[in-house]
Backbone as a chain_set.jsonl record, in Angstrom:
{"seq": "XXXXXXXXXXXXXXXXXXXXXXXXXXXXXXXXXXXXXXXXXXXXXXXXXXXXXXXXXXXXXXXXXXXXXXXXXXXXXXXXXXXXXXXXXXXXXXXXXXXXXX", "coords": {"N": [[99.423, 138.649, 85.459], [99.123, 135.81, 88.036], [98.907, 131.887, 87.699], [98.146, 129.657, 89.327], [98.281, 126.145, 90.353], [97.973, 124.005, 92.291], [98.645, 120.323, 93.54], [96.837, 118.066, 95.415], [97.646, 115.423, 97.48], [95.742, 113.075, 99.333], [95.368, 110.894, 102.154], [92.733, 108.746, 101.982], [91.302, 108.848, 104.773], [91.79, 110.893, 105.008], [90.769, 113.066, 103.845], [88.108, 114.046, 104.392], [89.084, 116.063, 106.491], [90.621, 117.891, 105.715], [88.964, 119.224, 103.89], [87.468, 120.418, 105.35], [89.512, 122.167, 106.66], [90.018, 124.097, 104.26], [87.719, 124.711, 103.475], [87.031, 126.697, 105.983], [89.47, 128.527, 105.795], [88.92, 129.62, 102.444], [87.429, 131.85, 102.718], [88.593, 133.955, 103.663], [91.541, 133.58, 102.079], [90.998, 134.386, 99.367], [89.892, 137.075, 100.206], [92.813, 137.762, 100.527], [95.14, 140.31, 99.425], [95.732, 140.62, 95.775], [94.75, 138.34, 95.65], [93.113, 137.154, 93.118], [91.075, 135.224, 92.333], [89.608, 131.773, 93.696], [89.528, 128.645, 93.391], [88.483, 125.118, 94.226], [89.476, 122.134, 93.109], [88.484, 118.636, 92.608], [89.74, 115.519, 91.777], [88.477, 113.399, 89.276], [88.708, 110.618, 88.754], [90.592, 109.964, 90.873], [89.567, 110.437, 94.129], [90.685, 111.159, 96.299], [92.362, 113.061, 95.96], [92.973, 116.684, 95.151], [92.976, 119.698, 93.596], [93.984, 122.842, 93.937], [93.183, 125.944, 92.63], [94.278, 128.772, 91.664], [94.331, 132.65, 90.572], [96.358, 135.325, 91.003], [97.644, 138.63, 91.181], [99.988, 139.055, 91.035], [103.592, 137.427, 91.055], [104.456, 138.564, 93.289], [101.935, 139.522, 94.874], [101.427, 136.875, 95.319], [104.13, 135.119, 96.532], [103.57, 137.262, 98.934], [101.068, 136.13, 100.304], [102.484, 133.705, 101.078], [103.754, 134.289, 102.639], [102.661, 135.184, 105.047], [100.318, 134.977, 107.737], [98.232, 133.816, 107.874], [98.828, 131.833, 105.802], [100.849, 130.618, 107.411], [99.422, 128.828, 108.671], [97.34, 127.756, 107.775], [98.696, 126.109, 105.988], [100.913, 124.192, 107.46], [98.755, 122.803, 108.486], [97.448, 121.54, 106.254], [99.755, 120.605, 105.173], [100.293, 117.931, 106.65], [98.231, 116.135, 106.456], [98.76, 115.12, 104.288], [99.451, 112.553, 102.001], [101.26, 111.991, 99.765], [103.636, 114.198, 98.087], [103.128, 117.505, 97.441], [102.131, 118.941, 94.404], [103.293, 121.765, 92.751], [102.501, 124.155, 90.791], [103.619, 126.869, 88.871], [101.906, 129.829, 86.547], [102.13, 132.109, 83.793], [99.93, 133.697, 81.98], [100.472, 133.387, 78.17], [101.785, 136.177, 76.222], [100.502, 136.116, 73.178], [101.176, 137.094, 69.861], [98.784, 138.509, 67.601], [96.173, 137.409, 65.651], [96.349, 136.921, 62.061], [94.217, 138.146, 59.872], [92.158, 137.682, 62.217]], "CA": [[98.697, 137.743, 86.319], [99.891, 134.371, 87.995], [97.811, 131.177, 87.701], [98.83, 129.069, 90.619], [97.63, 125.009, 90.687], [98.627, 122.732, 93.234], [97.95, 119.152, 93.024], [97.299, 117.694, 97.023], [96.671, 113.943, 97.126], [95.397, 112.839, 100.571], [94.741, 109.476, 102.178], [90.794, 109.128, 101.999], [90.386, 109.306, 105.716], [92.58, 112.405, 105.569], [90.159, 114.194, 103.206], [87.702, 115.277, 105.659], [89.582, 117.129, 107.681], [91.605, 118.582, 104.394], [87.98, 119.816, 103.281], [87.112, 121.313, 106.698], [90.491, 123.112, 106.571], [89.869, 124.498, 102.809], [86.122, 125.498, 103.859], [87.335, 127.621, 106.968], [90.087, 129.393, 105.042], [88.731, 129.811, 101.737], [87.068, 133.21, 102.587], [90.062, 134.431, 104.108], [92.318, 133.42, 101.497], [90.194, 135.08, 99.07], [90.598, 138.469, 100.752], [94.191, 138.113, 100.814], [95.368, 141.866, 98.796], [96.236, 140.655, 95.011], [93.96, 137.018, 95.09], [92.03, 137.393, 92.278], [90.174, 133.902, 91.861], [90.52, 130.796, 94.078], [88.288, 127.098, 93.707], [88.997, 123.764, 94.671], [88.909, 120.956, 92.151], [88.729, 117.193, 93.179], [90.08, 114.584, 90.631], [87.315, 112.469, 88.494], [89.247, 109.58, 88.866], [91.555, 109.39, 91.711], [88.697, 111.401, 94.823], [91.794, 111.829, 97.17], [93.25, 114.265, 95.025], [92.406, 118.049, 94.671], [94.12, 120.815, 93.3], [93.525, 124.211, 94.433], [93.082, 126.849, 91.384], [94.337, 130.041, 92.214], [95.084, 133.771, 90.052], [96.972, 136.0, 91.757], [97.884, 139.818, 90.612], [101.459, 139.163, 90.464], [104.106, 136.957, 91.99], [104.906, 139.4, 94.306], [101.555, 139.024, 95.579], [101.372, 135.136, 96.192], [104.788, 135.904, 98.009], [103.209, 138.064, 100.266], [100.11, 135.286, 100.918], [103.153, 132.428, 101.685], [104.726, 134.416, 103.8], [101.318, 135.778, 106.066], [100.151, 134.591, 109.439], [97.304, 132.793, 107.044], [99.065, 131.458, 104.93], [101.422, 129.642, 108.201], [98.141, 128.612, 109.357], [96.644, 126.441, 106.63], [100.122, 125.222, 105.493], [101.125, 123.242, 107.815], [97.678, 122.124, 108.81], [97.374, 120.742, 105.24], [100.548, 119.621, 104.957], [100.159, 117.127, 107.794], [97.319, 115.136, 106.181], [99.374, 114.684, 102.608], [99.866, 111.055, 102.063], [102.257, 112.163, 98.552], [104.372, 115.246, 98.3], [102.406, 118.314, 96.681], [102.96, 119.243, 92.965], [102.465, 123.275, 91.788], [102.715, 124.843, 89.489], [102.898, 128.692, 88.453], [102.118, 130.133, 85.34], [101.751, 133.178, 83.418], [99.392, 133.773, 80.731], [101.743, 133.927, 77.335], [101.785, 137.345, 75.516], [100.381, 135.407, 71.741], [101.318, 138.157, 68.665], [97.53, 138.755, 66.88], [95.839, 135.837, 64.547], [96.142, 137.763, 61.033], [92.759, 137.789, 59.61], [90.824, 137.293, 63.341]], "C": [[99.474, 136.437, 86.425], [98.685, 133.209, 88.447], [98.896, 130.384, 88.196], [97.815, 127.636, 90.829], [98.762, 124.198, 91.214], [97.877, 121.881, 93.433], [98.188, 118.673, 94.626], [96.951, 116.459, 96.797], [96.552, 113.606, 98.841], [95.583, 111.261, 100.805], [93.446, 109.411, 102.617], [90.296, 109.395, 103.325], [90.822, 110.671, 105.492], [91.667, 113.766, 105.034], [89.057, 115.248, 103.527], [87.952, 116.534, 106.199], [90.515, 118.315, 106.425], [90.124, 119.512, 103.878], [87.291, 120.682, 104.518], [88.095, 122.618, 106.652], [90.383, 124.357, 105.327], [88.613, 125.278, 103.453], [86.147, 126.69, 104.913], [88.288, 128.727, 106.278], [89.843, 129.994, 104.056], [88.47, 131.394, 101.344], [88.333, 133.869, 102.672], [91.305, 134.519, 103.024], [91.756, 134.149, 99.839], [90.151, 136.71, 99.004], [92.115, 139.205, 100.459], [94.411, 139.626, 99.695], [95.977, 140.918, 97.278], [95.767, 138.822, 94.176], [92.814, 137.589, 94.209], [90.59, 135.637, 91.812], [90.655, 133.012, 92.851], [89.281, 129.756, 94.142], [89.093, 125.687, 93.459], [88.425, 122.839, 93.579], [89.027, 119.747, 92.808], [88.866, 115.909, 91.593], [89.091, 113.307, 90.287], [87.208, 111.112, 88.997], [90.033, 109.323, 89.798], [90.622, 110.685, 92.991], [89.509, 111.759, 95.713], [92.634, 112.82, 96.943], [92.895, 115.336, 94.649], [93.558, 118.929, 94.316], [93.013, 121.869, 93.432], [93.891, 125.138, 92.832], [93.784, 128.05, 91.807], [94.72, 131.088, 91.401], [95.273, 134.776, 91.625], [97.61, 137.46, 90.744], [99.112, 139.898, 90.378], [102.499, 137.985, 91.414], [104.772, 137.552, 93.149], [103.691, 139.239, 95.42], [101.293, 137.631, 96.443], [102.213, 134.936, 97.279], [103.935, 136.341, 99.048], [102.189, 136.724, 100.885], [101.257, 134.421, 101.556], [103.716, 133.032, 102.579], [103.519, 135.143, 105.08], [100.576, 134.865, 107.148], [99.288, 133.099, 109.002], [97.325, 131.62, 106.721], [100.283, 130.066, 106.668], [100.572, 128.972, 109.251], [97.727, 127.354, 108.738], [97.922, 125.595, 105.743], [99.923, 124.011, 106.221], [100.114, 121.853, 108.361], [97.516, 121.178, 108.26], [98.43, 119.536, 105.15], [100.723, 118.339, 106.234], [99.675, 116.043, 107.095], [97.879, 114.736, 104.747], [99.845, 112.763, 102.832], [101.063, 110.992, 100.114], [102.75, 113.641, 98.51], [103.604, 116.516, 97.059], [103.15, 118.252, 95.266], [102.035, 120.807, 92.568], [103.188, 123.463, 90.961], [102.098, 126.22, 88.916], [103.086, 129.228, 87.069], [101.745, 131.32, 84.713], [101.183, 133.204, 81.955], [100.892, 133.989, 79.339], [101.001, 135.246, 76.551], [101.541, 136.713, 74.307], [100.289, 136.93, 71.064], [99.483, 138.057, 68.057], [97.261, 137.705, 65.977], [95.821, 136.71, 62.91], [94.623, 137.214, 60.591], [91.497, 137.672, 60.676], [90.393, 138.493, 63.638]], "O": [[100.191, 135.943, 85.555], [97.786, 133.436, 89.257], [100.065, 130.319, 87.816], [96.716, 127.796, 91.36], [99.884, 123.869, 90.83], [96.668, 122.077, 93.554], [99.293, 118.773, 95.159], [96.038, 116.221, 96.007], [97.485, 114.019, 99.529], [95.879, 110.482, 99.899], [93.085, 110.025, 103.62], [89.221, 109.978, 103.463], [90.081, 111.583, 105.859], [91.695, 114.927, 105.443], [88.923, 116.444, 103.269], [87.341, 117.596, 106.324], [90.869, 119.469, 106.666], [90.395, 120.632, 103.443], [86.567, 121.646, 104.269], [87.7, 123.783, 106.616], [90.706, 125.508, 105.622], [88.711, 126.43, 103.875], [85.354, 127.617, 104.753], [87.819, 129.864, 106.217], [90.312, 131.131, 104.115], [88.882, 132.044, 100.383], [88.985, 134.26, 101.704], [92.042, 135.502, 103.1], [92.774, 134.376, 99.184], [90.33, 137.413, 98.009], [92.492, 140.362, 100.276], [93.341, 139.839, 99.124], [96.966, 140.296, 97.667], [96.06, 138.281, 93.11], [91.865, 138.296, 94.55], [89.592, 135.439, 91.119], [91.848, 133.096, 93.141], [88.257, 129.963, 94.793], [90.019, 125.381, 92.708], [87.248, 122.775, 93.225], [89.813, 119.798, 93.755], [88.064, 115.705, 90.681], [89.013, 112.34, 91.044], [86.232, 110.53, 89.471], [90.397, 108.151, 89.702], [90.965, 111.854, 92.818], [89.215, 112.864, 96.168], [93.485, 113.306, 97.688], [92.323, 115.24, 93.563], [94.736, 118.868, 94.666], [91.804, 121.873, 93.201], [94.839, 124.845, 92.104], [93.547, 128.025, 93.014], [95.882, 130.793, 91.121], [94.685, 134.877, 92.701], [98.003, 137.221, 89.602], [99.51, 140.731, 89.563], [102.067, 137.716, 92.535], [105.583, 136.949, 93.852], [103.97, 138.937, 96.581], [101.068, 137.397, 97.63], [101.865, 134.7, 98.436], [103.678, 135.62, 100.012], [102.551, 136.284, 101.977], [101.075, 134.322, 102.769], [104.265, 132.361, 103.453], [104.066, 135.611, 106.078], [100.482, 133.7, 106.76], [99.425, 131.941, 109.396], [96.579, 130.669, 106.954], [100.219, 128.837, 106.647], [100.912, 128.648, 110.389], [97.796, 126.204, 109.172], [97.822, 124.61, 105.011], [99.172, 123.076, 105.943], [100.357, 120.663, 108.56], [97.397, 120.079, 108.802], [98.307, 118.313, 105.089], [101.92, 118.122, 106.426], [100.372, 115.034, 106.984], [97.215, 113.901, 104.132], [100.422, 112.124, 103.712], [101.42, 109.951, 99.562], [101.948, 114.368, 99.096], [103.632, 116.25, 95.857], [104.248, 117.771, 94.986], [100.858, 121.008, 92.27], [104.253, 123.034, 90.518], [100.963, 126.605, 88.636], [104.157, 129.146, 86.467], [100.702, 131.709, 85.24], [101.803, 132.829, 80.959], [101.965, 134.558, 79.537], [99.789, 135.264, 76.335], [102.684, 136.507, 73.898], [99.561, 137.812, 71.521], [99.088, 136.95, 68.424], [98.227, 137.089, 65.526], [94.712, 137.241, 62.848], [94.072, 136.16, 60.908], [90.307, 137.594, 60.37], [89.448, 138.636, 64.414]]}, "num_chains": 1, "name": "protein.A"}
């Protein structure tokens, strides 16, 4: 599995229309063949700032989402309204050896 967070920071009018975009796609993106989880966080402390959550079944699938009709749909849409340059980040659970005694 790949656990996929990207950090978007907006400029506050921009967030509107960034949460309209998210709300229309969401299902859709969702669907995609190999999305296993996807929810939107918004930052405590800084409200222009969300990061998207996402697992994915392999990096082969996320591939496939960045490169899909969808996926060149809600890109650039998003990326329009960015007022700072995204930050992701992909990660894979680690394989941990057994706890002796657990």
């Amino acid at each position: 599995m790949l656990i996929r967070i990207v950090r978007l920071t907006f400029a506050p009018e921009h967030v509107p229309a960034f949460l309209r975009i998210f709300q229309e796609s969401e299902h859709q993106i969702r669907q995609m063949p190999g999305c296993r989880f996807l929810e939107l966080w918004q930052d405590a402390d800084q409200p222009q700032v969300y990061c998207t959550h996402s697992h994915w079944e392999s990096a082969e699938a996320l591939n496939a989402y960045r490169r899909s009709a969808l996926f060149g749909q809600v890109w650039p849409a998003t990326k329009a309204l960015f007022a700072a340059p995204p930050l992701a980040f992909s990660v894979q659970p680690a394989a941990l050896p057994p706890v002796p005694g657990a």
